[in-house]
Every structure is written in structure tokens, then in C-alpha cells.
DSSP file (Angstrom, degrees, kcal/mol; ACC not computed):
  #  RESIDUE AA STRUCTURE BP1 BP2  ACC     N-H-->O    O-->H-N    N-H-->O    O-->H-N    TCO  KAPPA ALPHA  PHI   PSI    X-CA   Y-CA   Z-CA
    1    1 A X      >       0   0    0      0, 0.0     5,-1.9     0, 0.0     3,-0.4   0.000 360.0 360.0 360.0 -32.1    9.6   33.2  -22.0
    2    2 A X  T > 5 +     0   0    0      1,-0.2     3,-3.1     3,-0.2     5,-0.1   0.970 360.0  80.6 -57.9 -39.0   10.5   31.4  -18.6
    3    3 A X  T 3 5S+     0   0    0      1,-0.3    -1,-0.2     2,-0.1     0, 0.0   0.969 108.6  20.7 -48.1 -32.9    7.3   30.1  -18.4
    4    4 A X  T 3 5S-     0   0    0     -3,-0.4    -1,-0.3     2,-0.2    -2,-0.1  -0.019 120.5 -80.8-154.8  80.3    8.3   27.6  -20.6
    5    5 A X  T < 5S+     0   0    0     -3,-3.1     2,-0.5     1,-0.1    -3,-0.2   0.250  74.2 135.4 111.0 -40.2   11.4   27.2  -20.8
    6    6 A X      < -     0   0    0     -5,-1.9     2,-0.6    44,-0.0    -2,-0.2  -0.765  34.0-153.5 -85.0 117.7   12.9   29.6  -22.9
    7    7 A X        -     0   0    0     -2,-0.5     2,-0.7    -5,-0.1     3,-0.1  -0.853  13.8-146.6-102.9 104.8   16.2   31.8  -22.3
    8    8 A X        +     0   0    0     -2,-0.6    37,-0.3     1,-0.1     3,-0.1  -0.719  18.4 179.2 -97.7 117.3   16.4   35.0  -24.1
    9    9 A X        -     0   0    0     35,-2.6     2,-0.2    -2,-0.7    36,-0.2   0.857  60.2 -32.3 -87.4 -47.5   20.0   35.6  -25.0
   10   10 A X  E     -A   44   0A   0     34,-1.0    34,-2.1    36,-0.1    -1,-0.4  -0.946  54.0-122.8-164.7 173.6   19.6   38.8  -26.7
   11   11 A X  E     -A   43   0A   0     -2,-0.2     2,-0.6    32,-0.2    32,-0.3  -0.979   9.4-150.0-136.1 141.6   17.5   41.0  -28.8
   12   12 A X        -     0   0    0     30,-2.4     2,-0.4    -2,-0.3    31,-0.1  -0.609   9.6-165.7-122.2 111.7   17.6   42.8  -32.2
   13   13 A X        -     0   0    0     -2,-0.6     2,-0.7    28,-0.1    28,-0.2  -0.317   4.9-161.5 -57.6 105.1   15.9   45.7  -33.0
   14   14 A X  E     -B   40   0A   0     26,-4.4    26,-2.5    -2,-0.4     2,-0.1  -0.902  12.6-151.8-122.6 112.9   15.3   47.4  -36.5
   15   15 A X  E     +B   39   0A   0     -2,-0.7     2,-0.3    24,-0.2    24,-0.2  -0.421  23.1 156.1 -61.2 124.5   14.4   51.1  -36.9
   16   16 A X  E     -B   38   0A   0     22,-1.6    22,-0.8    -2,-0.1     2,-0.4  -0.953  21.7-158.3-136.3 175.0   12.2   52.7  -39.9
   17   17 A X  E     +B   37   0A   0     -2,-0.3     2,-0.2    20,-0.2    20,-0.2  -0.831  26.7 143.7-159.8 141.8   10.3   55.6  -40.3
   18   18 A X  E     -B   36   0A   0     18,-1.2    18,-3.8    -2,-0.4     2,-0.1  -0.880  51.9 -61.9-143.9 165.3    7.6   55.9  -42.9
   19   19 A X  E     -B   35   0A   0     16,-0.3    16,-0.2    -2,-0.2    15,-0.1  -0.322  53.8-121.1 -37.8 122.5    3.8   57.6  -43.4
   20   20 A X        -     0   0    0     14,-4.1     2,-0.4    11,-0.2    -1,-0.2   0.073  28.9-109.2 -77.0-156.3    1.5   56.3  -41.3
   21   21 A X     >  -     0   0    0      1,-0.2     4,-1.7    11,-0.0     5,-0.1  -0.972  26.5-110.9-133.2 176.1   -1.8   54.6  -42.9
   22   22 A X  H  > S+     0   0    0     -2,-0.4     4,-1.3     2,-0.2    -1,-0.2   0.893 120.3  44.9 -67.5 -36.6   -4.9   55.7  -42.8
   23   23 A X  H  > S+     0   0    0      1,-0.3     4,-3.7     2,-0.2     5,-0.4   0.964 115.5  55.9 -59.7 -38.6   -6.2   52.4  -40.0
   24   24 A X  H  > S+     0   0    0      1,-0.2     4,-2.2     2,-0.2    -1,-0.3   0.921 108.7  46.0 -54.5 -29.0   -2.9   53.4  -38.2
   25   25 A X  H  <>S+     0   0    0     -4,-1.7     5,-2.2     2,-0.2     4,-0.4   0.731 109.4  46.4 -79.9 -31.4   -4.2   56.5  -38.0
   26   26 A X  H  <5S+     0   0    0     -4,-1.3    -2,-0.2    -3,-0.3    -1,-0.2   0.833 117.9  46.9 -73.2 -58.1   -7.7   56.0  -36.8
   27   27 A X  H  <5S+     0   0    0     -4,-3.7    -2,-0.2     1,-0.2    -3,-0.1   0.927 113.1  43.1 -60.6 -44.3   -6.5   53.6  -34.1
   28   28 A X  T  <5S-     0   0    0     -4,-2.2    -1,-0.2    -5,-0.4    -3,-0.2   0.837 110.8-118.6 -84.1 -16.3   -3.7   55.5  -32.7
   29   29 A X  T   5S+     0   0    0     -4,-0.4     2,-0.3     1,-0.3    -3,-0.2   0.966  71.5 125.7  97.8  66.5   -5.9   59.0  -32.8
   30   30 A X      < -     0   0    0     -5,-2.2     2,-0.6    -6,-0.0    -1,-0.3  -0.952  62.9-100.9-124.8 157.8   -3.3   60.9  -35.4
   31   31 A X    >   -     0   0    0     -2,-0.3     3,-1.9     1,-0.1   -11,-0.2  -0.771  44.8-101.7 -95.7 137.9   -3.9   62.7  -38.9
   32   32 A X  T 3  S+     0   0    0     -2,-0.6     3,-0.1     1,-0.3    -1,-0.1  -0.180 109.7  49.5 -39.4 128.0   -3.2   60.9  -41.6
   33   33 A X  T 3  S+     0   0    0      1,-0.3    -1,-0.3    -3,-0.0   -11,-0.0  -0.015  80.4 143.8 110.1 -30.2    0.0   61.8  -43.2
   34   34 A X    <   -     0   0    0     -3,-1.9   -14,-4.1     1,-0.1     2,-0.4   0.172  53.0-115.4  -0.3 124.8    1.7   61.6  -39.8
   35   35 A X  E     -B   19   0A   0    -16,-0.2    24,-1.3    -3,-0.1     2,-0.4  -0.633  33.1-169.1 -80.8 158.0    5.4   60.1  -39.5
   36   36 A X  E     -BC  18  58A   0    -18,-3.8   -18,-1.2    -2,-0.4     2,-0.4  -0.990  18.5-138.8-108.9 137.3    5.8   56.8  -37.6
   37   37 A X  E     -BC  17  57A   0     20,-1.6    20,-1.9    -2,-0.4     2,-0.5  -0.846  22.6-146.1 -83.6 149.3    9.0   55.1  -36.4
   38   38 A X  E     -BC  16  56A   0    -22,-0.8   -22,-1.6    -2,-0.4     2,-0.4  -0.990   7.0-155.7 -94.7 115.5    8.6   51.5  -37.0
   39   39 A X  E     -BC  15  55A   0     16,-6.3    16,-1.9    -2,-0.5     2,-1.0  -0.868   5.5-169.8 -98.6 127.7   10.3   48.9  -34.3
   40   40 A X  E     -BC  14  54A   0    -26,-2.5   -26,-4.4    -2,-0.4     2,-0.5  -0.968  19.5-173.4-104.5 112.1   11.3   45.0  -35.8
   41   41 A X  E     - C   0  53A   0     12,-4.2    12,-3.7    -2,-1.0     2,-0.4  -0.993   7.5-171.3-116.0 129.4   12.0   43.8  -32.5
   42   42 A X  E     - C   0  52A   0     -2,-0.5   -30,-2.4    10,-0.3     2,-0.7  -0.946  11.4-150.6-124.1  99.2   13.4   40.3  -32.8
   43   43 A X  E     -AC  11  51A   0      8,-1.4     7,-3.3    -2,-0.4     8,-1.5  -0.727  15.2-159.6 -83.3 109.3   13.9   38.4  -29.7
   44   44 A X  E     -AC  10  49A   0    -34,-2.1   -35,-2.6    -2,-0.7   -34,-1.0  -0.723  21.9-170.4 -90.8 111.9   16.8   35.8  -29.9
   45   45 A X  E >  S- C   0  48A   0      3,-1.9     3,-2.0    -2,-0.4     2,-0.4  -0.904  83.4 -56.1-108.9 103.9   17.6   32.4  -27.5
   46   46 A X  T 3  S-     0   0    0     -2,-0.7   -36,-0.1     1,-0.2   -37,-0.1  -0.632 119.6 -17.8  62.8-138.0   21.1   31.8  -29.1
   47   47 A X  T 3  S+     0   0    0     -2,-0.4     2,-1.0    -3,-0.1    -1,-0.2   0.226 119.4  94.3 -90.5   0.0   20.8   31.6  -32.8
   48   48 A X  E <  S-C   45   0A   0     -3,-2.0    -3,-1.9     1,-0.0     2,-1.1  -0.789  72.3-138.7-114.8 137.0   17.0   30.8  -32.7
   49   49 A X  E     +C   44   0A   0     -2,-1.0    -5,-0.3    -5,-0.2     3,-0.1  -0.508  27.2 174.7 -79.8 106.8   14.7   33.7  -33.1
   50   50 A X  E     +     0   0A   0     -7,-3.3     2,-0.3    -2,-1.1    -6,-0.2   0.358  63.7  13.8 -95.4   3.1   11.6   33.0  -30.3
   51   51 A X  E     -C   43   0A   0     -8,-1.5    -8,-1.4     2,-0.0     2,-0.2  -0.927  58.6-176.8-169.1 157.4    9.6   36.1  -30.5
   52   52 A X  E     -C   42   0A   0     -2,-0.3     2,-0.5   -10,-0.2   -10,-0.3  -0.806   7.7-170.4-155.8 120.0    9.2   39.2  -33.0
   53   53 A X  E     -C   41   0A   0    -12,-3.7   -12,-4.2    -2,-0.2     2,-0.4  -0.901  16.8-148.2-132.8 152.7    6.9   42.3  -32.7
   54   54 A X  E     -C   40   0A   0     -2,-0.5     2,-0.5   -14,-0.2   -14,-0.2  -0.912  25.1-168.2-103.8 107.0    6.2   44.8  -35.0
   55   55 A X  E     -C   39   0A   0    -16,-1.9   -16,-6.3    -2,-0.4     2,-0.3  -0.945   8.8-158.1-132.3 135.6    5.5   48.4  -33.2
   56   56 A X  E     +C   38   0A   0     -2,-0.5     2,-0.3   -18,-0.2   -18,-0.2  -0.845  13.6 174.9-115.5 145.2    4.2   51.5  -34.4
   57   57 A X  E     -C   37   0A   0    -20,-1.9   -20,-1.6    -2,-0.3     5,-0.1  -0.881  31.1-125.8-140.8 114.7    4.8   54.3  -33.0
   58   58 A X  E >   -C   36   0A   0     -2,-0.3     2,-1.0   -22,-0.2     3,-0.8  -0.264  24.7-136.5 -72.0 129.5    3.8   58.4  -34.0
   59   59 A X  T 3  S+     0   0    0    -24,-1.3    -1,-0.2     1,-0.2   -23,-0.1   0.209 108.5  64.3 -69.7  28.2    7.2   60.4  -33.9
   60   60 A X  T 3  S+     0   0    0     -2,-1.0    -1,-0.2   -25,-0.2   -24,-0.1   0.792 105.6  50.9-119.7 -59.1    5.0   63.3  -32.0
   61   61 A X  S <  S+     0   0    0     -3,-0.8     2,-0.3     2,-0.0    -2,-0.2   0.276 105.4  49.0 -11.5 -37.4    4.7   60.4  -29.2
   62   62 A X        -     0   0    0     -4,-0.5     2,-0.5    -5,-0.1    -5,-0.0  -0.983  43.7-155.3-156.2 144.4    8.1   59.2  -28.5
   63   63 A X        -     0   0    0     -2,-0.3     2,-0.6     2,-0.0    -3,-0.0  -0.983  18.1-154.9-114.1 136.7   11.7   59.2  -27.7
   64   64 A X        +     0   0    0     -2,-0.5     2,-0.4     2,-0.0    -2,-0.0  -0.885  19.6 171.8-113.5 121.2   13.7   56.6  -28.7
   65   65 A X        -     0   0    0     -2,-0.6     2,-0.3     2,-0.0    -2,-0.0  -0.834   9.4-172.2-124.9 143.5   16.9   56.5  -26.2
   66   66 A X        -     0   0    0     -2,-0.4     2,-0.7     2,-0.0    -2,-0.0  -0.964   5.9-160.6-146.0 125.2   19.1   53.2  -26.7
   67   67 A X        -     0   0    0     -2,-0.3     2,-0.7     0, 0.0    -2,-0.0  -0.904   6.2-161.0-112.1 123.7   22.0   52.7  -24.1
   68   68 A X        -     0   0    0     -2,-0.7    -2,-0.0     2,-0.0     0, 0.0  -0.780  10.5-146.2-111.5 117.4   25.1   50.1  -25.2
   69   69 A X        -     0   0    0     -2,-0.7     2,-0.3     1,-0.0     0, 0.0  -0.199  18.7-174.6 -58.9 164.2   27.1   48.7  -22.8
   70   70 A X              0   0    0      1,-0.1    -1,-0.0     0, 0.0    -2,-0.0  -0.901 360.0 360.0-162.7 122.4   31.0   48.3  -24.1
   71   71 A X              0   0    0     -2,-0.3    -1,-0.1     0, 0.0    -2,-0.0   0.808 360.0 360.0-141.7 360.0   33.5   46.5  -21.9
């Protein structure tokens, strides 16, 4: 986003988890029927949303660790 320009303020992140589908399933090398977490990660400059990716991920695969600062 620096390359042009852009100042990423924050980002927000929305968790699901569902069945994968059968293309998810062929691409990522899983059986069918297989849970996924879903991430909506929504990249934020101020109030205006500048980027959003959709990521699938097989719960077999991953830990999902989230740290919050508080001060």
C-alpha cells in the first residue's frame, strides 16, 4: 500500500467456519467434508476500506493465535 500512497490504519478481521467445497477441496489437497475457518480480512486507511481478502484455510492446517494490545 505505500507504493502508492496508501496508509493502513488498521485492519478487521471476521472469523467463520463452515464445510469445505468440493473445488476447495481438490485445490487445497483435503477430503471433502473437511472443516475450514474462513478469514474476511478487511484492510482499513481511516474510515475507507483499501483492501479485502477472503482466506480459506483447513482446521487440520492451522492455528489461529490473535494478540491485542490494551493500554
Amino acid at each position: 500500500m505505500a507504493a502508492i500512497d496508501v496508509t493502513v490504519s488498521h485492519a478487521v478481521e471476521q472469523l467463520d467456519a463452515r464445510v469445505i467445497s468440493a473445488q476447495e477441496a481438490a485445490l487445497l489437497g483435503v477430503q471433502r467434508g473437511s472443516i475450514v475457518i474462513v478469514i474476511r480480512r478487511t484492510f482499513y486507511a481511516e474510515d475507507r476500506a483499501v483492501e479485502t481478502a477472503g482466506i480459506v484455510v483447513p482446521t487440520t492446517r492451522c492455528e489461529i493465535v490473535y494478540e491485542t494490545p490494551y493500554s
